[in-house]
BANU-893489 format. One record per residue (C-alpha): residue in one letter; chain; x, y, z. Coordinates in nm, 2 decimals. Layout:
res a chain A u X v Y w Z
...
REM end
This chain:
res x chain A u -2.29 v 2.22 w -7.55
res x chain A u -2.66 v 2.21 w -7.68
res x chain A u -2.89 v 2.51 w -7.66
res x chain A u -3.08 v 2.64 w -7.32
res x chain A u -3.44 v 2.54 w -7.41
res x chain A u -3.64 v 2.81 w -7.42
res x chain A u -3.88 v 2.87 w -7.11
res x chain A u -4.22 v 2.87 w -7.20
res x chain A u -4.44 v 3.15 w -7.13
res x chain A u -4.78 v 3.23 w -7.06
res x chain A u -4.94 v 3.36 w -7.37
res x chain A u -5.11 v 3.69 w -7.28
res x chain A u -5.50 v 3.76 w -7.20
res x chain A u -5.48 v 3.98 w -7.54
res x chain A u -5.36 v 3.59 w -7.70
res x chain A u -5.55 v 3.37 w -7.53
res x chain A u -5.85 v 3.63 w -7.61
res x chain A u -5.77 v 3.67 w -7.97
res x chain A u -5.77 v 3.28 w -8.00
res x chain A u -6.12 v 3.23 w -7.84
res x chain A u -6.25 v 3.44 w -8.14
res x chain A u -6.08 v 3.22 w -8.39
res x chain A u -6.23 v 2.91 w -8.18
res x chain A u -6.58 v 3.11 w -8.20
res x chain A u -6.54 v 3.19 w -8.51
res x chain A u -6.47 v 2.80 w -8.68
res x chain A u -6.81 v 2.67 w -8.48
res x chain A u -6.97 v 2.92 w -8.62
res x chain A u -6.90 v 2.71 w -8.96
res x chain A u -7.04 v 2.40 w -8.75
res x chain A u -7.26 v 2.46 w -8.51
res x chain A u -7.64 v 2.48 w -8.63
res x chain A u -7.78 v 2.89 w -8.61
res x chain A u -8.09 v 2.99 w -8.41
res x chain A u -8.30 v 3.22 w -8.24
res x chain A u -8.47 v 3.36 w -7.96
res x chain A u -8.77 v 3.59 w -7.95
res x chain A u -8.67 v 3.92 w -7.72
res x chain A u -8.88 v 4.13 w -7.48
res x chain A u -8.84 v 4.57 w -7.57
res x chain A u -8.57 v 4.54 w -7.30
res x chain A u -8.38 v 4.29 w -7.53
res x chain A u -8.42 v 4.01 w -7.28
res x chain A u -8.45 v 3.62 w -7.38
res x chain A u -8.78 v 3.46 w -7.41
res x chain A u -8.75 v 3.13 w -7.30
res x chain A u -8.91 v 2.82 w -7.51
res x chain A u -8.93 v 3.08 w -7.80
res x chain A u -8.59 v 2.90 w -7.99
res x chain A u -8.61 v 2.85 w -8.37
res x chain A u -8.32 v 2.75 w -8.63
res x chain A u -8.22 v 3.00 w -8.87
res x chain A u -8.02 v 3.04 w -9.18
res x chain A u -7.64 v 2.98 w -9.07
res x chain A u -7.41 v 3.31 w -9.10
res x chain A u -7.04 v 3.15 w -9.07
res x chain A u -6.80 v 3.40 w -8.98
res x chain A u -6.46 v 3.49 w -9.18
res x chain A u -6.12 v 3.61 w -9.11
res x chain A u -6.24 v 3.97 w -9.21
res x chain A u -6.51 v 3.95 w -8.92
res x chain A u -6.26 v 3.74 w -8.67
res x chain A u -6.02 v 4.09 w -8.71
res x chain A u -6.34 v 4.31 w -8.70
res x chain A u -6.46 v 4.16 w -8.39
res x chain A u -6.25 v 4.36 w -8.12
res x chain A u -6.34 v 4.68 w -8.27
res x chain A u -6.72 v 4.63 w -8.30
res x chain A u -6.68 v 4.46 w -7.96
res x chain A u -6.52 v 4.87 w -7.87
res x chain A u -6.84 v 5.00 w -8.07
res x chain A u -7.12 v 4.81 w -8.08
res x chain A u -7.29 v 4.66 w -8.35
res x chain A u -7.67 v 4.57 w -8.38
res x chain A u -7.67 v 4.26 w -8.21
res x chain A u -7.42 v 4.33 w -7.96
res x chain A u -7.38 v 4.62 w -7.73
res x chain A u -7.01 v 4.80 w -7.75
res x chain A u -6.81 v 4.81 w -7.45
res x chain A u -6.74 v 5.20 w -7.54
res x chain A u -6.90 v 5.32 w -7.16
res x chain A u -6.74 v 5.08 w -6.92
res x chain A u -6.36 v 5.11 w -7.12
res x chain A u -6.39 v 5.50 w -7.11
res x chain A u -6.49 v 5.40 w -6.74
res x chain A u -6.19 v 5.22 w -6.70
res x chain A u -5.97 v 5.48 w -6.84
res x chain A u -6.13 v 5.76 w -6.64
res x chain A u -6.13 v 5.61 w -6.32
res x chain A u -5.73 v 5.52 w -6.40
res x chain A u -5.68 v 5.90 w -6.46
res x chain A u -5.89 v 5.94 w -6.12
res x chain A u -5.63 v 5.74 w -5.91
res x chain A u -5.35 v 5.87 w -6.10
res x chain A u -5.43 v 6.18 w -5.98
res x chain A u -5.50 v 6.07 w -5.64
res x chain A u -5.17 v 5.85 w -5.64
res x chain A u -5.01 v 6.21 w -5.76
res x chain A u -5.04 v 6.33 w -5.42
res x chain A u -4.90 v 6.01 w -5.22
res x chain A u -5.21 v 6.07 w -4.99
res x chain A u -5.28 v 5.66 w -5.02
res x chain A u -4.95 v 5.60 w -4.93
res x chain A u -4.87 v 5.81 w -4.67
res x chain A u -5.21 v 5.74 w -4.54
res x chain A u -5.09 v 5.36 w -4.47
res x chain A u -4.78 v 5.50 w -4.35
res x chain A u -4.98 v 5.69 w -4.07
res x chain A u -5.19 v 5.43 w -3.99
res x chain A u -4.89 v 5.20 w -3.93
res x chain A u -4.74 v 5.42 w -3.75
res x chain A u -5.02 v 5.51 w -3.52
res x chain A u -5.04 v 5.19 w -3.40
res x chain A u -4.66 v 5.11 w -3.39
res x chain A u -4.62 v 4.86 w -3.05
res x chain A u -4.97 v 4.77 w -3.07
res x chain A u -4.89 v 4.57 w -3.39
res x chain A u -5.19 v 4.26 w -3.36
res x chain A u -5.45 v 4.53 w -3.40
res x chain A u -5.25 v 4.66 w -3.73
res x chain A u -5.38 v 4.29 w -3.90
res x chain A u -5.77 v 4.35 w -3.87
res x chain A u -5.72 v 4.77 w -3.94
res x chain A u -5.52 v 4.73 w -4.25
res x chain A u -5.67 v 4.41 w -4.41
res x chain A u -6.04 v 4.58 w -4.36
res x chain A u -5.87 v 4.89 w -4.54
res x chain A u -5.69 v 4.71 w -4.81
res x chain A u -6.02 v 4.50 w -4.84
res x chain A u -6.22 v 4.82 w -4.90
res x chain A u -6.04 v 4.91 w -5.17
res x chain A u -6.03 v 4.59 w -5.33
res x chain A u -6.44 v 4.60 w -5.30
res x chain A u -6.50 v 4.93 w -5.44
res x chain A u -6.21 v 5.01 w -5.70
res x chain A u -6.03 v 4.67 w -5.75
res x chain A u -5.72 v 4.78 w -5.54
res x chain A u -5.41 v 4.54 w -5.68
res x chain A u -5.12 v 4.65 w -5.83
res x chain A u -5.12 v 4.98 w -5.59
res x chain A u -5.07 v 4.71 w -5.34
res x chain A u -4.71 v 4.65 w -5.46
res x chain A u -4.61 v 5.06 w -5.29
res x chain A u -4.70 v 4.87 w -4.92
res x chain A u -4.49 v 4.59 w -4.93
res x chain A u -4.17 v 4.76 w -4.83
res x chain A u -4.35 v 4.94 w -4.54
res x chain A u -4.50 v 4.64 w -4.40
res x chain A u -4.30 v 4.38 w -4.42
res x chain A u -4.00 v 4.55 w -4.19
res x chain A u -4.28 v 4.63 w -3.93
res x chain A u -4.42 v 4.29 w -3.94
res x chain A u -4.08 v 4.14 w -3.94
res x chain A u -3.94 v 4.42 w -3.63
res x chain A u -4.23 v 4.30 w -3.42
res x chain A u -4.20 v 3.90 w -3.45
res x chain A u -4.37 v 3.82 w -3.75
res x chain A u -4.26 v 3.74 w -4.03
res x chain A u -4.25 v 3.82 w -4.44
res x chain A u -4.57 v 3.60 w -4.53
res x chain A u -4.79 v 3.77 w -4.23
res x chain A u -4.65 v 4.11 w -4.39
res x chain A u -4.77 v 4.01 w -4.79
res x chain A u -5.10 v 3.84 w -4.63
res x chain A u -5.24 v 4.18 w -4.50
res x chain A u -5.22 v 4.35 w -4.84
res x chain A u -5.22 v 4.08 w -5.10
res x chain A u -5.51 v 3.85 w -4.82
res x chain A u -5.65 v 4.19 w -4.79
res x chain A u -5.73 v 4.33 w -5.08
res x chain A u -5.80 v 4.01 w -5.35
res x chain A u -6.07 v 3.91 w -5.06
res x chain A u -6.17 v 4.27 w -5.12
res x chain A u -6.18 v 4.14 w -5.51
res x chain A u -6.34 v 3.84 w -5.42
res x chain A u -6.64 v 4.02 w -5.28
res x chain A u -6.63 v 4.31 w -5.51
res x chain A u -6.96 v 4.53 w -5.44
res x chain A u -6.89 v 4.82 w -5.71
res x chain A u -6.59 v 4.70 w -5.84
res x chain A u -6.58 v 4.83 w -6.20
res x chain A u -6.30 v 4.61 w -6.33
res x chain A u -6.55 v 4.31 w -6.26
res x chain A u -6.90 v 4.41 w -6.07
res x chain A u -6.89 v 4.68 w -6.33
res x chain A u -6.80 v 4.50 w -6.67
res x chain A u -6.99 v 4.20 w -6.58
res x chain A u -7.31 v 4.42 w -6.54
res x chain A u -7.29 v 4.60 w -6.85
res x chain A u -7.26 v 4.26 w -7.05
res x chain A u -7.58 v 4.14 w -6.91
res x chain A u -7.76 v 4.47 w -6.90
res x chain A u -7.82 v 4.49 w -6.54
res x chain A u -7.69 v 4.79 w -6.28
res x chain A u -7.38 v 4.72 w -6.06
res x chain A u -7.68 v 4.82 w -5.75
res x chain A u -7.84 v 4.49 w -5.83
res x chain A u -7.71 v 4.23 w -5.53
res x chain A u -7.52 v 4.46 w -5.37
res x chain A u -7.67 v 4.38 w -5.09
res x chain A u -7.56 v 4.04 w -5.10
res x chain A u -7.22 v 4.09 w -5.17
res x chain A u -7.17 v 4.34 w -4.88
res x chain A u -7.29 v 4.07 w -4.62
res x chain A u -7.03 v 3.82 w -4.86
res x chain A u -6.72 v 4.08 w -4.79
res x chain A u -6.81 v 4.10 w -4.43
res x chain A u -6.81 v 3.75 w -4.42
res x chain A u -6.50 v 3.67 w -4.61
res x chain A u -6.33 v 3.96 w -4.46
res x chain A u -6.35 v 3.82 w -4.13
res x chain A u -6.27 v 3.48 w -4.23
res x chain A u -5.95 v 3.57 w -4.37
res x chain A u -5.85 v 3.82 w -4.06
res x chain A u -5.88 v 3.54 w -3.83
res x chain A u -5.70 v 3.33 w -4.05
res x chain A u -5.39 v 3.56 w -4.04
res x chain A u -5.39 v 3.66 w -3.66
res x chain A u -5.40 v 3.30 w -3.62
res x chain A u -5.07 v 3.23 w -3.80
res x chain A u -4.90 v 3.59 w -3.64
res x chain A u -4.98 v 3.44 w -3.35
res x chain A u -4.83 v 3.12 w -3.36
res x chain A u -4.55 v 3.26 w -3.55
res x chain A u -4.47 v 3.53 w -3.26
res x chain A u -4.50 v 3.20 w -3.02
res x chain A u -4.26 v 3.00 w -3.21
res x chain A u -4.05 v 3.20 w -3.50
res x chain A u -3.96 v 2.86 w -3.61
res x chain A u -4.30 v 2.72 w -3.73
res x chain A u -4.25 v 3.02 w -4.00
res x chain A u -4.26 v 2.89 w -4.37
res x chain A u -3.97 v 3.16 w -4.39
res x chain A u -3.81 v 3.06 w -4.10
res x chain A u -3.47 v 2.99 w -4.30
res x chain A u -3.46 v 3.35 w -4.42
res x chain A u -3.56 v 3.51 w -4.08
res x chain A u -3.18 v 3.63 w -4.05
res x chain A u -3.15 v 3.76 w -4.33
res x chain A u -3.42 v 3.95 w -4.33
res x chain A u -3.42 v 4.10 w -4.05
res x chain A u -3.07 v 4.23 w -4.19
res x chain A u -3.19 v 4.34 w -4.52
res x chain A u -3.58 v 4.50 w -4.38
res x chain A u -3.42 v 4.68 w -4.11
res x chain A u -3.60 v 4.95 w -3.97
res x chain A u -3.40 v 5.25 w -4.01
res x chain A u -3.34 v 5.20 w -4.33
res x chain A u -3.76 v 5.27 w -4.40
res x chain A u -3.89 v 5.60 w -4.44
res x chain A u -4.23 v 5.56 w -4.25
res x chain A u -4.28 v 5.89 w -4.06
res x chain A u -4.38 v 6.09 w -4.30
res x chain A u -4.68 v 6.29 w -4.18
res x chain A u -5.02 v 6.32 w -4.37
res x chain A u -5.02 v 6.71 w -4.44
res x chain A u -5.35 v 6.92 w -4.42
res x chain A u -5.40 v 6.89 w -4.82
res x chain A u -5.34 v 6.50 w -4.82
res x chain A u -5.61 v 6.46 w -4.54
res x chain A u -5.86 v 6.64 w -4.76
res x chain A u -5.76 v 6.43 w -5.04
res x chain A u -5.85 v 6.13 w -4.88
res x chain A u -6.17 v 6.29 w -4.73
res x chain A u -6.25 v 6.31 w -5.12
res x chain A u -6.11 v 6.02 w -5.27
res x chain A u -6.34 v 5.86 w -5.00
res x chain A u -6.68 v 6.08 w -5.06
res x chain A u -6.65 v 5.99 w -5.44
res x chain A u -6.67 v 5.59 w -5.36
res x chain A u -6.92 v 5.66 w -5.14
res x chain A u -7.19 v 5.89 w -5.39
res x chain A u -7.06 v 5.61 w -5.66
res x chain A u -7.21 v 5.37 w -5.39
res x chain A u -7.50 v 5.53 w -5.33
res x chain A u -7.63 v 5.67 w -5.71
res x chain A u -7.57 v 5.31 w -5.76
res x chain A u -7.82 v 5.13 w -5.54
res x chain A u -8.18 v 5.13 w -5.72
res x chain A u -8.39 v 5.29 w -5.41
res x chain A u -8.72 v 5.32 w -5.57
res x chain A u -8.71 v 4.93 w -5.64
res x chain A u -8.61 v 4.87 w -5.34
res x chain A u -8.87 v 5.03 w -5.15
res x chain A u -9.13 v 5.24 w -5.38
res x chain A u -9.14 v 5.49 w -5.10
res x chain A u -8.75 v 5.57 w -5.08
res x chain A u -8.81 v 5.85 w -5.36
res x chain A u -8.58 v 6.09 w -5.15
res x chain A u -8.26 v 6.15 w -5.41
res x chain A u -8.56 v 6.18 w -5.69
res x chain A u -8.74 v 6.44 w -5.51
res x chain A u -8.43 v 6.65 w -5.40
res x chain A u -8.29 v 6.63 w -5.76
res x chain A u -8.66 v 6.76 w -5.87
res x chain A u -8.64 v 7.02 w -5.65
res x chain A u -8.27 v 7.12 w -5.70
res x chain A u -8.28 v 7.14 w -6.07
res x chain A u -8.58 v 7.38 w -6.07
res x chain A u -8.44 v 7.62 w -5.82
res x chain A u -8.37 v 7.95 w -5.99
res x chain A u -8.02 v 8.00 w -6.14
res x chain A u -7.90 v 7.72 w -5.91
res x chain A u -8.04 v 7.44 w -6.09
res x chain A u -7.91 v 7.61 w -6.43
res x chain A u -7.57 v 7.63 w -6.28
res x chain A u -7.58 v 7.30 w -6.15
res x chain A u -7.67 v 7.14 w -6.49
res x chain A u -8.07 v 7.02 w -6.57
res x chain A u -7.94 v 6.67 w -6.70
res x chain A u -7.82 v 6.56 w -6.36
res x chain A u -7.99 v 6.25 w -6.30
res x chain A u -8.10 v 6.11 w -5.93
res x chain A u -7.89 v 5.92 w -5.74
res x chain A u -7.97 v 5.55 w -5.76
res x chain A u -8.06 v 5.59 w -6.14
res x chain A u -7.69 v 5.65 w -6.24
res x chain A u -7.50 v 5.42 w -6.46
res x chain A u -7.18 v 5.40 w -6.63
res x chain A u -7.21 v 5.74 w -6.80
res x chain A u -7.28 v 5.93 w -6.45
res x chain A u -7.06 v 5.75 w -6.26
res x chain A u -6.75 v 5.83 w -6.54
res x chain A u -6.87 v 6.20 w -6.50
res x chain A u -6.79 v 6.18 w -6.11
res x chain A u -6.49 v 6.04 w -6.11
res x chain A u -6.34 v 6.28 w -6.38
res x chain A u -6.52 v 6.57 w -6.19
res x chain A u -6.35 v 6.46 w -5.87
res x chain A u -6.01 v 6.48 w -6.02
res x chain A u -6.08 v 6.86 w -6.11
res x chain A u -6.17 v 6.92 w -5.74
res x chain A u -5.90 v 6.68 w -5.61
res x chain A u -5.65 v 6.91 w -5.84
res x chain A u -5.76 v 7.23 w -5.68
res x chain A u -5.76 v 7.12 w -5.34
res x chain A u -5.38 v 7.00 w -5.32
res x chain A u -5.34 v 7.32 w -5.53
res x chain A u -5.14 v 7.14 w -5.83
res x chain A u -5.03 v 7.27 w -6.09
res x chain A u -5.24 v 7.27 w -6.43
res x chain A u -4.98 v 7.06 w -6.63
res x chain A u -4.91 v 6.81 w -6.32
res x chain A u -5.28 v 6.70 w -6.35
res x chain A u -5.26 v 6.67 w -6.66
res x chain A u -4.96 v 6.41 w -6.66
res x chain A u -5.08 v 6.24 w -6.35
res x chain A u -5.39 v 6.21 w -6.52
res x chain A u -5.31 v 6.10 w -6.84
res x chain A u -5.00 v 5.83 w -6.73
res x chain A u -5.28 v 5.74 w -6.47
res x chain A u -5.55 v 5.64 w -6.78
res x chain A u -5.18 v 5.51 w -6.90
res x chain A u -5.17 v 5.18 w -6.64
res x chain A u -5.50 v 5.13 w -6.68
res x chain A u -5.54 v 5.12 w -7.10
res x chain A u -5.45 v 4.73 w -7.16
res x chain A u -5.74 v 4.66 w -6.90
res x chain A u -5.99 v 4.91 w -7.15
res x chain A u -5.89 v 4.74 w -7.46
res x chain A u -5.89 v 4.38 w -7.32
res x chain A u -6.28 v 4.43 w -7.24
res x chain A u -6.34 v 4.49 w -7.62
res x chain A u -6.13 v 4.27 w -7.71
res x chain A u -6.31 v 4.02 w -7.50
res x chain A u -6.64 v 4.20 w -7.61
res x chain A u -6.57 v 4.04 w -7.98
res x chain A u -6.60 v 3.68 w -7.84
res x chain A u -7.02 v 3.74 w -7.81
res x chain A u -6.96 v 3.97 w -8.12
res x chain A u -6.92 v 3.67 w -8.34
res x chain A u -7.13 v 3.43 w -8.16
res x chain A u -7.42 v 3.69 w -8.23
res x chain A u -7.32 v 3.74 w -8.55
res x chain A u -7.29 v 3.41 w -8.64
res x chain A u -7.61 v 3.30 w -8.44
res x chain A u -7.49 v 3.06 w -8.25
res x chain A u -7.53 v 3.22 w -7.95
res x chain A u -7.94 v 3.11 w -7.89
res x chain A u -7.82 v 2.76 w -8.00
res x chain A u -7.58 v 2.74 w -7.72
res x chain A u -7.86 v 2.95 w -7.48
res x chain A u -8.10 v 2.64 w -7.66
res x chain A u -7.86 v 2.37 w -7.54
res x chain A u -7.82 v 2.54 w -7.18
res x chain A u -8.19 v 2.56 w -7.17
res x chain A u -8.29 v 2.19 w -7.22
res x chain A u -8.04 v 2.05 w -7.01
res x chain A u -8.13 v 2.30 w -6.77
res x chain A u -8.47 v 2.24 w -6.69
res x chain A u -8.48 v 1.95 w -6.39
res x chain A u -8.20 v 2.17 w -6.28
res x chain A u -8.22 v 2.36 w -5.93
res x chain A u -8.10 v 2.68 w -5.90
res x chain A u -7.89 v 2.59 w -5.59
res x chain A u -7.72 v 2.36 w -5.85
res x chain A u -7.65 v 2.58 w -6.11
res x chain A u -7.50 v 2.83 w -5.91
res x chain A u -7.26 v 2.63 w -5.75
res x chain A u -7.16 v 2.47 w -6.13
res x chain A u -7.07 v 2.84 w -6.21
res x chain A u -6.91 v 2.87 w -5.95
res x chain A u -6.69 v 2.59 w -6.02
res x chain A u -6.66 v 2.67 w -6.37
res x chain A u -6.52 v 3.01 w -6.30
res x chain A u -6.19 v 2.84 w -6.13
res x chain A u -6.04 v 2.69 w -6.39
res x chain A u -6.14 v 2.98 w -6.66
res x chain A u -5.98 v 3.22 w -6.42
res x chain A u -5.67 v 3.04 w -6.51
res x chain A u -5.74 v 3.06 w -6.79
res x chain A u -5.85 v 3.43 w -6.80
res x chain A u -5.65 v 3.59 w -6.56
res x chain A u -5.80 v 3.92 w -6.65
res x chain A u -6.10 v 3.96 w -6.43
res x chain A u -6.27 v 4.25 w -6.68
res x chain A u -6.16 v 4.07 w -6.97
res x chain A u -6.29 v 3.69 w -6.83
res x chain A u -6.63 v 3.91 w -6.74
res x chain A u -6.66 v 4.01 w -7.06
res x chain A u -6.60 v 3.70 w -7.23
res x chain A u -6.87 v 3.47 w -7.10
res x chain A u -7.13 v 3.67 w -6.88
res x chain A u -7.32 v 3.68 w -7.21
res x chain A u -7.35 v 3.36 w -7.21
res x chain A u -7.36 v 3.25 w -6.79
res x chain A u -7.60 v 3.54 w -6.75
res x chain A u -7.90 v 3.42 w -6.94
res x chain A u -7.85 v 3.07 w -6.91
res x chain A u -7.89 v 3.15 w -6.49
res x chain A u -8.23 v 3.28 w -6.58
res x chain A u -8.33 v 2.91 w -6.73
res x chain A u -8.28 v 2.83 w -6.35
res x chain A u -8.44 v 3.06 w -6.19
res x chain A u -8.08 v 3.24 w -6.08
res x chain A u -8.07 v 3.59 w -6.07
res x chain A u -7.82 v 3.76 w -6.29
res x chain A u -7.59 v 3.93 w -5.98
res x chain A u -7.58 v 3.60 w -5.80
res x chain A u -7.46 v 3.49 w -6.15
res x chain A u -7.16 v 3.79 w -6.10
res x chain A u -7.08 v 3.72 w -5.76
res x chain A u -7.01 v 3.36 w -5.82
res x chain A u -6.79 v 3.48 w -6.15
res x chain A u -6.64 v 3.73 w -5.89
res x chain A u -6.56 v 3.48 w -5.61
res x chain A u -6.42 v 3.21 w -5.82
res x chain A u -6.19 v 3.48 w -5.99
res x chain A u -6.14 v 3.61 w -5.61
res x chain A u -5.99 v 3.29 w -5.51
res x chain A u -5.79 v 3.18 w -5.78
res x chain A u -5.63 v 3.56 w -5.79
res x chain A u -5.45 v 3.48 w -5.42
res x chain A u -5.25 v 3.14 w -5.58
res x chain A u -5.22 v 3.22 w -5.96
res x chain A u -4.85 v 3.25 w -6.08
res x chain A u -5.01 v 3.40 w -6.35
res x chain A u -5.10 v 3.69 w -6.15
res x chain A u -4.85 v 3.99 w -6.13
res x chain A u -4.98 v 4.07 w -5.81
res x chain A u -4.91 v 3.74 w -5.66
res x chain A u -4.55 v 3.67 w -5.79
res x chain A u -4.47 v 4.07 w -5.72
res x chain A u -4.57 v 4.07 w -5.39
res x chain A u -4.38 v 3.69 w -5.32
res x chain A u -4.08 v 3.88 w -5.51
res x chain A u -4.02 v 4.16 w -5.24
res x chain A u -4.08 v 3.98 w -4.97
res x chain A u -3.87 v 3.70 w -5.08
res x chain A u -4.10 v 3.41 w -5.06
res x chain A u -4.16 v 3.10 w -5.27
res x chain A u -4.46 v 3.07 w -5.42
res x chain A u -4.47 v 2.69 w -5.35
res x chain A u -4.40 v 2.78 w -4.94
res x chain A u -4.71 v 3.07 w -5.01
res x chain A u -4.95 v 2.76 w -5.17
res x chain A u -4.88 v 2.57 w -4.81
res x chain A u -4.96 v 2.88 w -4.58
res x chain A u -5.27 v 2.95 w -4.82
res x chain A u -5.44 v 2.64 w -4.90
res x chain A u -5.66 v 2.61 w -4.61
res x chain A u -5.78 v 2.90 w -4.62
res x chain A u -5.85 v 2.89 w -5.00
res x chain A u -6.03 v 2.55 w -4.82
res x chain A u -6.25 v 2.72 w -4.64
res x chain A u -6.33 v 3.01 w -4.83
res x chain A u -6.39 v 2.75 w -5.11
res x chain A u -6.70 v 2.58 w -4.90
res x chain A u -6.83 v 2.89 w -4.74
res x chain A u -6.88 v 3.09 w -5.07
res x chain A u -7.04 v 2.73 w -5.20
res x chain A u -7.27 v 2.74 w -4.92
res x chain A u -7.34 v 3.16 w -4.92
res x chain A u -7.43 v 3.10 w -5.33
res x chain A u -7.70 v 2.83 w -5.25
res x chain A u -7.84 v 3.00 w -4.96
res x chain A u -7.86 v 3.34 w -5.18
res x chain A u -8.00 v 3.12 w -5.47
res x chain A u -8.31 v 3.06 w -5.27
res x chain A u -8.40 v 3.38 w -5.24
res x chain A u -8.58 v 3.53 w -5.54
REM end
């Protein structure tokens, strides 16, 4: 009897990263180097491209490149701010998580509208799609699963409506990320702009995808409640309503006084992150409010002093303000559910745990534009973009991003990481077009979006298909018309924003 043949597996993003710089690295041997003049902000002056001496890059600088991608190096800004981000804002929602007060808040809604189950689809896939928007919400999705599906399944659904409102829920949320620092967040820092910029935009973009995708889901609850049998699990309805029984789920656990204020905070800190985040002044030069309180505040007597006199307006705040909220928050989230001292600490800590491999994989991806800078290829490829570029609309080029963000989010399955790797590049060569660089991220964003609800790639995806016990090939035939539409409608959103300036 011969040998099993070994399954192949999907290299990792850490891999599939690690090889790009090697790939980088060898055209840095053959492509010609070049220039670009810069303005004091370090932006690209177009038509300023010369050629240069070439600077080929060598193993010692392929293995170097991840760190100086963590650090910085002259030509290349380190990803040091948005990876402690990253790790911060995991100890945040370890913390949070700590005190089961997102869980037991689903619980509650759930059960407040137990026997009124069709109005549970557009309540919990707005939720879920909120937290995908504003913090990335994914894996935390996998805690829901076994509370929704037997209430989905006890009131004539079935498994697939159950995954839909979580998994639908809160990739859309992805998919129209408006602070999102795994991908709004990263993908701003590469091209030096503030998550604020197009938020605007993208808000209108989740309200639109949002609804899309609730219709699309009450449709097929409906039609499933008509007809159990037009289910795609239809063959497993027995079985399941055996093995998701009811009694069996602990769902009546009640939100306790502490919890409630937990969520009252975990909520305010999203919404001051929103807020310091939006760039009023440019907005309207007259919306000087937050800079005229903080002026005020800061030189009250005592107060201000207490306060701190570095505190910096709201809607001038970047990655280094926004970190110092979120780490302040889990202080005040400790005291308030009264935990002890070396329980925030763990919860903390395993929190900034789960969420390391996402930190690392940013600088890791960093090191990609670390060697193309280094080796100066990177204005030759900017020089390239820009002369095949120039009879291009803008309405064009967006919607080519757009399209070349699917198959790279294959790819990259990492959303941070995939930002990381090529915003350097999609950023600037948007500007040739006339394309601002946040339409540039939410095209990045929805493309990623998109191919995150179908990827087997995607631990989200195949976890979520794994507890409810659902084929991925039956979730690909529920799914694909909506990927359809949402396809065509972001198309068309991205060329209408395009022609805006």
């Amino acid at each position: 009897m011969g040998k099993k043949a070994k399954k192949r597996q999907m290299p990792s993003a850490y891999t599939i990263l690690f090889f790009l710089i090697i790939l980088v690295a060898v055209l840095t041997w053959i492509i010609p180097a070049g220039e670009y003049a810069t303005t004091k902000a370090g932006n690209i002056v177009a038509g300023t491209y010369k050629a240069r001496a070439s600077s080929p890059q060598g193993i010692w600088d392929v293995f170097m490149a991840p760190i100086n991608g963590m650090v910085g190096t002259d030509a290349t800004e380190g990803s040091i701010s948005i990876s402690l981000f990253i790790l911060v804002i995991g100890g945040f929602l370890g913390v949070v998580n700590k005190t089961k007060a997102l869980d037991d808040g689903i619980s509650a809604v759930v059960r407040k509208y137990n026997n009124k189950e069709k109005i549970l689809i557009p309540i919990l896939m707005t939720l879920f799609a909120i937290g995908g928007s504003t913090y990335g919400m994914g894996e935390e999705t996998i805690a829901f699963y076994p509370i929704l599906i037997p209430v989905m399944i006890g009131v004539g659904y079935d498994s697939i409506t159950a995954i839909s409102l979580a998994l639908i829920g809160s990739q859309i949320g992805c998919l129209a990320s408006t602070v999102n620092p795994f991908a709004t967040g990263v993908a701003s820092q590469t091209i030096n702009i503030s998550p604020g910029d197009g938020l605007i935009p993208r808000f209108i973009l989740l309200i639109i995808v949002t609804v899309i995708s609730i219709l699309y889901v009450m449709h097929y609850a409906d039609k499933i409640k008509k007809d159990p049998s037009k289910s795609y699990v239809f063959e497993r309805r027995q079985k399941d309503l055996e093995e998701f029984s009811m009694p069996e789920r602990d769902i009546n656990d009640k939100l306790t006084t502490k919890q409630k204020s937990v969520l009252w905070l975990f909520a305010l800190t999203f919404v001051v992150m929103i807020v310091s985040l939006i760039p009023w002044s440019s907005l309207n030069p007259s919306w000087t409010f937050f800079d005229n309180f903080t002026k005020w505040l800061t030189h009250v007597p005592f107060l201000g002093a207490l306060i701190g006199q570095n505190i910096a307006p709201l809607g001038t705040w970047y990655f280094t303000e926004i970190t110092t909220l979120f780490f302040m928050m889990s202080v005040v989230i400790m005291f308030v559910f009264r935990m002890k001292e070396s329980e925030y600490i763990d919860a903390f800590l395993n929190g900034m745990g789960e969420f390391l491999s996402v930190a690392i994989i940013v600088a890791v991806a960093r090191g990609i534009q670390v060697i193309m800078n280094n080796g100066y290829i990177t204005a030759t490829v900017l020089h390239a973009g820009e002369t095949g570029l120039q009879n291009l609309s803008a309405g064009v080029f967006i919607v080519l991003t757009y399209i070349f963000y699917i198959p790279m989010s294959f790819l990259i399955p990492s959303t941070s990481g995939l930002a990381a790797a090529t915003m350097g590049i999609m950023g600037p060569l948007g500007k040739f077009s006339g394309v601002d660089g946040s339409l540039v991220i939410t095209a990045y964003q929805s493309a990623s979006g998109l191919v995150n609800l179908i990827t087997p790639t995607s631990g989200i995806v195949m976890g979520a298909l794994a507890i409810g016990h659902v084929d991925i090939v039956k979730w690909w035939k529920y799914i694909w018309k909506l990927i359809a539409i949402l396809f065509v409608v972001i198309a068309v959103f991205l060329v209408i924003c395009s022609m805006f300036k």
